[in-house]
C-alpha positions in Angstrom: -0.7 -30.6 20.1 0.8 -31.5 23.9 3.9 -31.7 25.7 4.6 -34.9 24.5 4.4 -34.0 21.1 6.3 -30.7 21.6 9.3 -33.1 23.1 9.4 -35.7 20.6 9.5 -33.5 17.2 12.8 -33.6 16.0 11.7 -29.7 15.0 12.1 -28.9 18.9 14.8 -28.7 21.3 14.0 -28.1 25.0 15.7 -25.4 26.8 16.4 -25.6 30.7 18.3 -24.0 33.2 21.3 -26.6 31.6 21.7 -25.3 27.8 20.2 -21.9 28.3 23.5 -20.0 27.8 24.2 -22.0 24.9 21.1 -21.7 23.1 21.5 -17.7 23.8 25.1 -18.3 22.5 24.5 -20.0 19.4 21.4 -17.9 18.6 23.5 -14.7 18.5 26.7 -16.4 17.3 25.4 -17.8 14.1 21.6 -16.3 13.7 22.0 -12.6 14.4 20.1 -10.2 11.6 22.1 -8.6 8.7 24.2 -5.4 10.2 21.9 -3.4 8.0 18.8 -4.5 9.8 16.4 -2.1 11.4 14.4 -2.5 14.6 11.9 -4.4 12.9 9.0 -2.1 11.7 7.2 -2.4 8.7 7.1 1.2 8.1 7.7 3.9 10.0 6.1 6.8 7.8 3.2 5.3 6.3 0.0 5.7 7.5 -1.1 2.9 5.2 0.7 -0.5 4.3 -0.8 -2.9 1.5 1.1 -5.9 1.8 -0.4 -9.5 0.0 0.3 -12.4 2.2 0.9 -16.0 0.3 -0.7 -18.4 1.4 -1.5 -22.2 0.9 -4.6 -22.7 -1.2 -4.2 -26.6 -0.1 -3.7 -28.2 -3.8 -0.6 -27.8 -6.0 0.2 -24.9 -7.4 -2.8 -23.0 -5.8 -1.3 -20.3 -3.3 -3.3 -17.6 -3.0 -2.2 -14.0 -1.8 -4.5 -12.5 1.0 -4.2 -9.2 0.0 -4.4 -6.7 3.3 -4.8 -3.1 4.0 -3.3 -2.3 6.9 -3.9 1.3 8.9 -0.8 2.6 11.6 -1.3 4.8 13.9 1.8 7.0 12.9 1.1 9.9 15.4 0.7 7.5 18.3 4.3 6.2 17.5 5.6 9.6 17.0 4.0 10.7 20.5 5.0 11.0 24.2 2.7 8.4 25.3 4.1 5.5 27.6 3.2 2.3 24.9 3.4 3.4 21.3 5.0 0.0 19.8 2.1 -1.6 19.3 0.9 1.3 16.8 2.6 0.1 13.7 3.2 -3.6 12.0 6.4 -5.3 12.9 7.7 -7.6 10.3 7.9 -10.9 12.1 4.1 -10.5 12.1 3.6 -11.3 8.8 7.2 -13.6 8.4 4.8 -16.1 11.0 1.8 -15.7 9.6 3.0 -16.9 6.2 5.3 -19.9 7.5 2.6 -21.3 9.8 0.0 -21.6 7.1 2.6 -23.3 4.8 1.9 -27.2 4.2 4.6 -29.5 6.2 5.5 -26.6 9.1 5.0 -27.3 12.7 2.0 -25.7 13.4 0.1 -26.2 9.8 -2.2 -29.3 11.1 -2.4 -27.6 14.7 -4.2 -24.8 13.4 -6.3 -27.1 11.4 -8.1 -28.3 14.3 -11.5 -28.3 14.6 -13.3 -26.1 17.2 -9.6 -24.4 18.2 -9.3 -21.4 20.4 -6.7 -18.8 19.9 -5.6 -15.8 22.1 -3.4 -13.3 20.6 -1.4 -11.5 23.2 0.0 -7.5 21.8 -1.6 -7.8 18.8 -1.0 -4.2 18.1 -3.2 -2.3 15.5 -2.5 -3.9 12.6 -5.1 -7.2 12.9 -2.5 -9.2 10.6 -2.7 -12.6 12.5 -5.8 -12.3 13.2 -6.8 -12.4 9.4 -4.3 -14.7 8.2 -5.1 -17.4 11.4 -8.9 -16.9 10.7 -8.2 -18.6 7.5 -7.6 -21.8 8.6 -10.6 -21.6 11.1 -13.1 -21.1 8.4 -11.9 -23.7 6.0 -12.8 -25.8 9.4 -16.1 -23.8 9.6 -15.4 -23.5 13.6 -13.2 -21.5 15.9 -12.6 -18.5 18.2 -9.3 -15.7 17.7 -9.5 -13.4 20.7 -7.0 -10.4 19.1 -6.3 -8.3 22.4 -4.2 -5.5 23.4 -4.1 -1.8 25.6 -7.3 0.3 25.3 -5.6 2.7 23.4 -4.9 -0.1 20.7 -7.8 -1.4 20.2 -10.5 0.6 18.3 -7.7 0.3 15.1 -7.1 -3.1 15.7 -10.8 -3.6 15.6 -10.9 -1.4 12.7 -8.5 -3.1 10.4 -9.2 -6.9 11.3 -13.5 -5.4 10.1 -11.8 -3.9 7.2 -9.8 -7.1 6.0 -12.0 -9.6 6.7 -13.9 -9.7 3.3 -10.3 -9.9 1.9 -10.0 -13.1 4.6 -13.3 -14.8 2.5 -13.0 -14.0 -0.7 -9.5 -15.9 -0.6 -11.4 -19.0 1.0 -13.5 -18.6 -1.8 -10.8 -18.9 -4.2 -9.5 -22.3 -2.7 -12.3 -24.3 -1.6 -16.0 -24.5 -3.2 -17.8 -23.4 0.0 -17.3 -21.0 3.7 -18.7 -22.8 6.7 -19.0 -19.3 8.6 -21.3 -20.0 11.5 -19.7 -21.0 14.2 -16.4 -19.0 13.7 -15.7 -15.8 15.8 -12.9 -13.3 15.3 -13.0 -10.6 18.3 -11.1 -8.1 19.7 -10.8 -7.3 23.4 -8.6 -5.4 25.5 -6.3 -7.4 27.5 -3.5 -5.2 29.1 -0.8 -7.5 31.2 -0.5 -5.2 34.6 -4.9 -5.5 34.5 -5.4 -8.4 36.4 -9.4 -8.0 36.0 -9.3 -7.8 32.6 -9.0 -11.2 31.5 -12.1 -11.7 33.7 -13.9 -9.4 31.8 -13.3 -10.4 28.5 -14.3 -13.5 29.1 -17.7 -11.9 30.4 -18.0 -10.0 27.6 -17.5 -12.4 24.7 -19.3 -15.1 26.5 -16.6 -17.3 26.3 -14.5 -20.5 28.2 -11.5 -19.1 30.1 -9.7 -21.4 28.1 -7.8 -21.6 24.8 -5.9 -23.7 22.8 -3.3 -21.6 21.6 -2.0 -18.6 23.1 0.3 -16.6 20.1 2.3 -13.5 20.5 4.8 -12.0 18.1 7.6 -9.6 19.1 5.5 -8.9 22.7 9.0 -8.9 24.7 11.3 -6.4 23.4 12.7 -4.8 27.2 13.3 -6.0 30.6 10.3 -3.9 32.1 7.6 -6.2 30.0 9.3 -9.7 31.1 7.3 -9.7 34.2 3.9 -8.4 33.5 3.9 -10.8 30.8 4.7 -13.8 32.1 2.7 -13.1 34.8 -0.2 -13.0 32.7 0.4 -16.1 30.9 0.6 -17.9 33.6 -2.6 -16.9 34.7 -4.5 -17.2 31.7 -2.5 -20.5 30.4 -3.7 -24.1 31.7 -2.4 -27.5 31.4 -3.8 -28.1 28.2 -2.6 -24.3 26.4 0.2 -24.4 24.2 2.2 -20.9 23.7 3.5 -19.8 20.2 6.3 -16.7 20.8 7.8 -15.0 17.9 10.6 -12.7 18.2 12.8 -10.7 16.5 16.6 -10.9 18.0 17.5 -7.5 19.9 19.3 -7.7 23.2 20.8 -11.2 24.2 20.5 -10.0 27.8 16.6 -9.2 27.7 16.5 -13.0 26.0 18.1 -14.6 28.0 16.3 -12.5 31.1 12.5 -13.9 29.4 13.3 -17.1 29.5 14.5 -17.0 32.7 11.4 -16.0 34.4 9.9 -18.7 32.3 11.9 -20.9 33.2 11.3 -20.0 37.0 7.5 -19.6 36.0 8.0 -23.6 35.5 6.9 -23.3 31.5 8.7 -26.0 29.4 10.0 -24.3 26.8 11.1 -25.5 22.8 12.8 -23.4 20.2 11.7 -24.2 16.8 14.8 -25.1 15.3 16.4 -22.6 12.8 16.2 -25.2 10.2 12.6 -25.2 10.7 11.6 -22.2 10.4 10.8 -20.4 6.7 14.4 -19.3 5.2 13.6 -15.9 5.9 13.6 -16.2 9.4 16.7 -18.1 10.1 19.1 -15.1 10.7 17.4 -12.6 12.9 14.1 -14.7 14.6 13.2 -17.4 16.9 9.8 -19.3 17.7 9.3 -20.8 20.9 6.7 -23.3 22.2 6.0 -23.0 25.9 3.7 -25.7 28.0 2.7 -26.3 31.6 
């Protein structure tokens, strides 16, 4: 996928400095969640969520759930520390996951690519698109998903993306004949936005390009104090040829309208999926947005 794709789907419509306050306008005039919405957790109690995922199995009638076991950290939430969000599973994590893998979406053939790299920015602990966006990798039998977040997130990130993987090949299994396995890496790192060595290091110690494909984050921006760490990090990990896949749950209208500001002034293009695009469930209450250099 490039720009020029990105600005002739009739999926997309650019945003600038012109349409901004309409786009904010419309999103919260005719898109806002049901009044009896929450913040957007999963759970909030349970220490344990088993969700199944359905996903394509690529012939008729063939979907296949990925069924996952997901582990919170329920005390960390509960606690006085500074970043506890990224403890639990939000629910436009797995709302993406299952309307990217679904033949005829926007991003279904781009994750199809051979050989793609993928960086997950504020993965939190629960690993969720990290299993569910290996799948298409291995059906390719070549990739790289870097799954990052703060130090304190990542030994149960790592620990539920080790524990669901088998889950992640046995439903390969069940839709093609054979797993090309070899050249695909799912990894975890810790990548935390106000770190500016970081990135540097991860990329030392996974041996890797400091380059990807596709940088995806989902509900990563949810107060003004995170706007500017975070797009200060993408734009120095982003290049010319990275696209950026944002999924968010609709909160504040000001701290919206505030992110893609600073993207704006960042000089990132930006394109919101349009609501009519998206799966059904995530037409009141979500929003997808491509961003390029």
């Amino acid at each position: 996928m490039n720009v020029q794709e990105l600005e002739n789907s009739p999926e997309t419509m650019r945003i600038d400095e012109n349409n901004l306050d309409e786009h904010i306008f419309e999103l919260y005039a005719a898109h806002l969640p049901p009044l009896n919405s929450d913040l957007g957790m999963y759970s909030r109690s349970d220490k344990c969520v088993e969700l199944s995922l359905e996903l394509d199995g690529s012939k008729p009638k063939s979907n296949i759930l990925l069924d996952l076991e997901i582990h919170q950290a329920i005390g960390m939430l509960k606690s006085s520390m500074a970043s506890t969000t990224g403890a639990v599973l939000w629910k436009v994590s797995r709302l993406f996951a299952e309307w990217i893998l679904i033949p005829g979406t926007f991003f279904y053939s781009v994750f199809r690519t051979p050989g793609l790299t993928v960086l997950e920015l504020g993965a939190g602990v629960s690993g969720l698109l990290a299993c569910a966006l290996t799948i298409p990798l291995l059906k390719n039998g070549r990739g790289l998903y870097v799954a990052t977040d703060q130090a304190h997130i990542v030994p149960l990130l790592r620990r539920n993306i080790c524990h669901n993987l088998p889950e992640v090949a046995r439903c390969i299994s069940a839709s093609q004949s054979s797993i090309a396995t070899g050249q695909v890496r799912t990894e975890v790192a810790v990548l935390d936005w106000e770190s500016d060595s970081d990135f540097q290091s991860m990329i030392s110690d996974l041996e890797i390009r400091p380059e990807f494909d596709i940088i995806v984050a989902c509900d990563t921006i949810y107060n003004d104090f995170l706007i500017d760490p975070f797009v200060l990090t993408l734009s120095s990990i982003s290049s010319a040829n990275t696209i950026v896949v944002i999924a968010m749950q609709l909160r504040s209208n000001q701290v919206l309208e505030s992110f893609l500001s600073a993207l704006l002034q960042a000089q990132f293009k930006i394109y919101s999926i349009l609501q009519a695009a998206l799966d059904i469930r995530m037409r009141n209450g979500f929003v997808v947005y491509c961003l390029a250099r």
